[in-house]
C-alpha positions, 0 to 999 in steps of 0.5 A, a space after each residue: 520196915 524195921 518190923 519185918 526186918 528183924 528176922 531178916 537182920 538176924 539171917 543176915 548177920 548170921 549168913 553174911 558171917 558163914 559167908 566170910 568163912 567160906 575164905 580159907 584165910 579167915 577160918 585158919 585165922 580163928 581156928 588159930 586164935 581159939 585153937 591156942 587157948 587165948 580169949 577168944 576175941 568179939 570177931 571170932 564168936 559166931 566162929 565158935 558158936 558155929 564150930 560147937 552147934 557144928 559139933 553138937 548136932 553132928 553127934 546125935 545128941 539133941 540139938 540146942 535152941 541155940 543151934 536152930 538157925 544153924 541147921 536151917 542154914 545148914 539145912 536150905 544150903 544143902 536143898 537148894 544146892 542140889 536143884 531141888 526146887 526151894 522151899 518157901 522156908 528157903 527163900 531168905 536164904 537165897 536172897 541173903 546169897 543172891 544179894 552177897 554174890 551182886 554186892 560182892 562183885 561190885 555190880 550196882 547194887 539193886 533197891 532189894 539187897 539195900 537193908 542187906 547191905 546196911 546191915 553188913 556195914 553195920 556189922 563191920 561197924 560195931 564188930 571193930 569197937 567204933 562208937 555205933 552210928 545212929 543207923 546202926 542202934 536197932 541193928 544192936 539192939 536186934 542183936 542184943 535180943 537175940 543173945 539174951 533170948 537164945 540164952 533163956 533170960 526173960 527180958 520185957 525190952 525183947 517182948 517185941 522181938 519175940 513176938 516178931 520171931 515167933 510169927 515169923 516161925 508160925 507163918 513160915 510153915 504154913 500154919 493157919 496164921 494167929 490174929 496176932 500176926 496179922 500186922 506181922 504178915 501185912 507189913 511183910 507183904 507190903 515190904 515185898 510189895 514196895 521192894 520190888 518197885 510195883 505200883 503200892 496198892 493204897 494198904 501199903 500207903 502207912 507202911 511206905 510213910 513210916 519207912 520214909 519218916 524212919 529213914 529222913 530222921 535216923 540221918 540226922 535231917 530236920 524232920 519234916 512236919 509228916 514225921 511228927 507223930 512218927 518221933 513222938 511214938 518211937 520217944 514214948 516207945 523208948 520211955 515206956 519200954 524202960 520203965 521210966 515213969 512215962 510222962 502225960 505225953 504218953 498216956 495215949 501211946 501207952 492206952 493204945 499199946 494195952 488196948 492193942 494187947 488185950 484186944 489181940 489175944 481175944 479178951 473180952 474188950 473192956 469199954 475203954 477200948 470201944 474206941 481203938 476197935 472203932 477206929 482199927 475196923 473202920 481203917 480195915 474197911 476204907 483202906 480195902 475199897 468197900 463202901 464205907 459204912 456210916 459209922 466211918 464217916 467221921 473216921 475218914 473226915 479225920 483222915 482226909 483233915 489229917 492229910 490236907 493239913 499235914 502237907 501244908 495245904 491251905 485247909 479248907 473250913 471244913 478241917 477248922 475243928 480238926 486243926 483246933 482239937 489238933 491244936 489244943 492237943 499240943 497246948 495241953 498235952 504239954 503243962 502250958 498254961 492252956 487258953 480259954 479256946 481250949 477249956 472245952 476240949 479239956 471239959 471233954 478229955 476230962 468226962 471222957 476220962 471219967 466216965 470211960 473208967 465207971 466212975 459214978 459220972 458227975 453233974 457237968 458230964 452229964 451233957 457229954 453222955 447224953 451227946 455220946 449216947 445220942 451218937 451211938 444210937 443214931 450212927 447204927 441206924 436205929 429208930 433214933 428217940 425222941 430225946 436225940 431229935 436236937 442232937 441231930 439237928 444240930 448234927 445236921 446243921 454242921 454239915 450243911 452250913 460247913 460246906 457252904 451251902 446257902 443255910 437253911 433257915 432251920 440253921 439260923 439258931 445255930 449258926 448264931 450260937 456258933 457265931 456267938 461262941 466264936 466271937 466271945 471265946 476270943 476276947 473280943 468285945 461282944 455285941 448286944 447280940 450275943 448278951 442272951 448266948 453269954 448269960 446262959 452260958 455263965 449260968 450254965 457254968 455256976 449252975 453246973 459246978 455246984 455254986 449257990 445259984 445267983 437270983 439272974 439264974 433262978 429261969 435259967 434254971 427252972 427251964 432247965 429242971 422243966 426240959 428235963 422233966 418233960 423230956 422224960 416223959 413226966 407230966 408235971 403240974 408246975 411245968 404247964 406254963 413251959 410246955 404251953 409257953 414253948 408250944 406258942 412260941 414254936 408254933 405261931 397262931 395256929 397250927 395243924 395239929 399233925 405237923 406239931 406232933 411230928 415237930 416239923 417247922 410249923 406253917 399257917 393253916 390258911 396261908 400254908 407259910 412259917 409264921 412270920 413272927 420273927 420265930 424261925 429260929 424255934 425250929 431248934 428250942 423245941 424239936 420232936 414234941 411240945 417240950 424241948 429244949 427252950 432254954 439251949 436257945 
């Protein structure tokens, strides 16, 4: 609201003034006081500055940028008084009138002049030396901005307003509009749209929530739950925008912000706002009804989690990890002492972080790369390699054991695993079953952090320096034992050899069944080739 509205804040103020003049009482009334060579009061200096852009621009000389909006004014009163038909860049001003003509005559007021009026009440307001209303802080600052711009100084707490004002002038005149107005030119329609009481389309849907958040926690209500992330960005907005030194609660707004600036004006995007462009494409593509391509599917799940979640429906499972990651986000963001639920999503904000600002990567983000890089390639459809098929698979298995259909048996592996993880991340006393899952991941994590690895982890790591030998495509001597032991313990007694080269489940060449040796759950140690991942089992 507030975005598309400083433009119409500043006409106002300054329309709704030259209104008032029109009262012969007033204007003899300031022509007294400033006449008389007193100092002028606050209330009469839209009075003079009107009188001087009056003197200055009808004597000839050039006009000032100060006088601008008065020659508009001036400009569109005298078009639109004589019947000609207005236009386009007349159109505020013909609100701005409509609304003081309704409201003045004590008419019940219609849902389009309701910012009018705020903004004439505020006015009135912070005119006469009241303390100023919360509703009324954006209103000064507008007014602010626009006596420090007008007069030349180059403030950074007015960047946004001038860049409101100067799509507002470019869109106006009919130029061909910048990709740096878009936003302005979006949220404009959408205010015209959700004004006049039309069904809002589902592209205004954001616009309508922001201006429903701004207007339930200026009054001073409890904020519901929805208005959350609406108050966290106008905090770090007033943080960062004055130099204090932003708290860790606002990096993210502050990396959204640069990635916003430099993705905008055309420069070649750095990596680390891969992401942003992402997920801004991905918003641009399901918000206007196309098939949403592959790519977006994760975006539109977050999406869907967001809205059932914030609206304190019961979430269904599927949402379970959008709420841990949600809640985890909270904890840590926040200096508390985070909980051990929490330690891999901190492993992974913290790979992110490194790898995303081209430091040479460490051991323990290795997985993390690989998993990213599994990600990339396969969401744009490419052939996906043979290093990727685990990735997949698991991939796979997420999404046909969280909606609930009867799993597979492929599945049963990870689903022990995810069983396993939950029941030790918690405290709970583990059970026998989960003795193997702990011991890899204690060895995975003294291995991972550079300890001299205890004699308990030498097979471990073995397994692991053999996987990624043969996965590379090497053929080593010392890993023939791995290879031939993860080809027997997939395959069973004997196999066809087309299907252990496609990496299929196996089946008996007589019977045409799985082996039933108790190895379903193979289908996940070594997927794609004889040599695969033994040891994440």
């Amino acid at each position: 609201m507030s975005f598309g509205s400083f433009s119409f804040r500043r006409w106002a103020w300054k329309a709704e003034f030259l209104h008032s003049l029109c009262t012969t009482a007033k204007i003899q009334e300031f022509h007294k006081i400033t006449t008389h060579s007193e100092e002028p009061p606050a209330k009469c200096t839209l009075y003079l500055q009107i009188k001087e852009c009056h003197k200055i621009t009808t004597h000839s000389e050039e006009p000032p940028a100060k006088c601008t909006l008065y020659l508009q004014i001036k400009e569109c009163h005298k078009i639109t008084t004589h019947s000609e038909e207005p236009p386009a860049k007349c159109t505020l001003y013909l609100q701005i009138k409509e609304c003081h003509k309704i409201t003045t005559h004590s008419e019940e007021p219609p849902a389009k002049c309701t910012l009018y009026l705020q903004i004439k009440e505020c006015h009135k307001i912070t005119t006469h030396s009241e303390e100023p209303p919360a509703k009324c802080t954006l209103y000064l600052q507008i007014k602010e901005c626009h006596k420090i711009t007008t007069h030349s100084e180059e403030p950074t707490k007015c960047t946004l307003y001038l860049q409101i004002k100067e799509c507002h002038k470019i869109t106006t005149h009919s130029e061909e509009p910048p990709a740096k107005c878009t936003l302005y030119l979006q949220i404009k329609e959408c205010h015209k749209i959700t004004t006049h009481s039309e069904e809002p389309p589902a592209k205004c849907t954001l616009y309508l929530q922001i201006k429903e958040c701004h207007k339930i926690t200026t009054h001073s209500e409890e904020p519901p739950a929805k208005c959350t992330l609406y108050l966290q960005i106008k905090e770090c907005h007033k943080i960062t925008t004055h130099s204090e030194e932003p708290p860790a609660k606002c990096t993210l707004y502050l990396q959204i912000k640069e990635c916003h600036k430099i993705t905008t004006h055309s420069e070649e995007p750095p990596a680390k706002c891969t992401l942003y462009l992402q997920i801004k494409e991905c918003h641009k593509i399901t918000t206007h009804s196309e098939e949403p391509p592959a790519k977006c599917t994760l975006y539109l799940q977050i999406k869907e989690c967001h809205k059932i979640t914030t609206h304190s429906e019961e979430p269904p499972a599927k949402c379970t990890l959008y709420l841990q990651i949600k809640e985890c986000h909270k904890i840590t963001t926040h200096s508390e002492e985070p909980p051990a639920k929490c330690t891999l999503y901190l492993q992974i904000k913290e790979c992110h972080k490194i790898t995303t600002h081209s430091e040479e990567p460490p051991a323990k983000c290795t997985l993390y790369l690989q998993i990213k890089e599994c990600h990339k390639i396969t969401t744009h459809s490419e052939e996906p390699p043979a290093k990727c098929t685990l990735y997949l698979q698991i991939k796979e298995c997420h999404k046909i054991t969280t909606h609930s259909e009867e799993p597979p048996a492929k599945c049963t592996l990870y689903l022990q695993i995810k069983e396993c993880h939950k029941i030790t991340t918690h405290s709970e006393e583990p059970p026998a079953k989960c003795t193997l899952y702990l011991q890899i991941k204690e060895c995975h994590k003294i291995t991972t952090h550079s300890e001299e690895p205890p004699a308990k982890c030498t097979l471990y790591l073995q397994i692991k320096e053999c996987h990624k030998i043969t996965t590379h495509s090497e053929e080593p001597t010392k890993c023939t034992l791995y290879s031939l032991s993860l080809s027997l313990f997939c395959t069973g007694t004997t196999t066809t050899r087309d299907e252990t080269e496609k990496g299929h489940f196996m089946k008996d060449k007589k019977s045409g069944r799985r082996p039933s040796n108790g190895n379903n759950s193979c289908f996940l140690a070594c997927p794609g080739s004889r040599s695969k991942n033994i040891h994440q089992a």
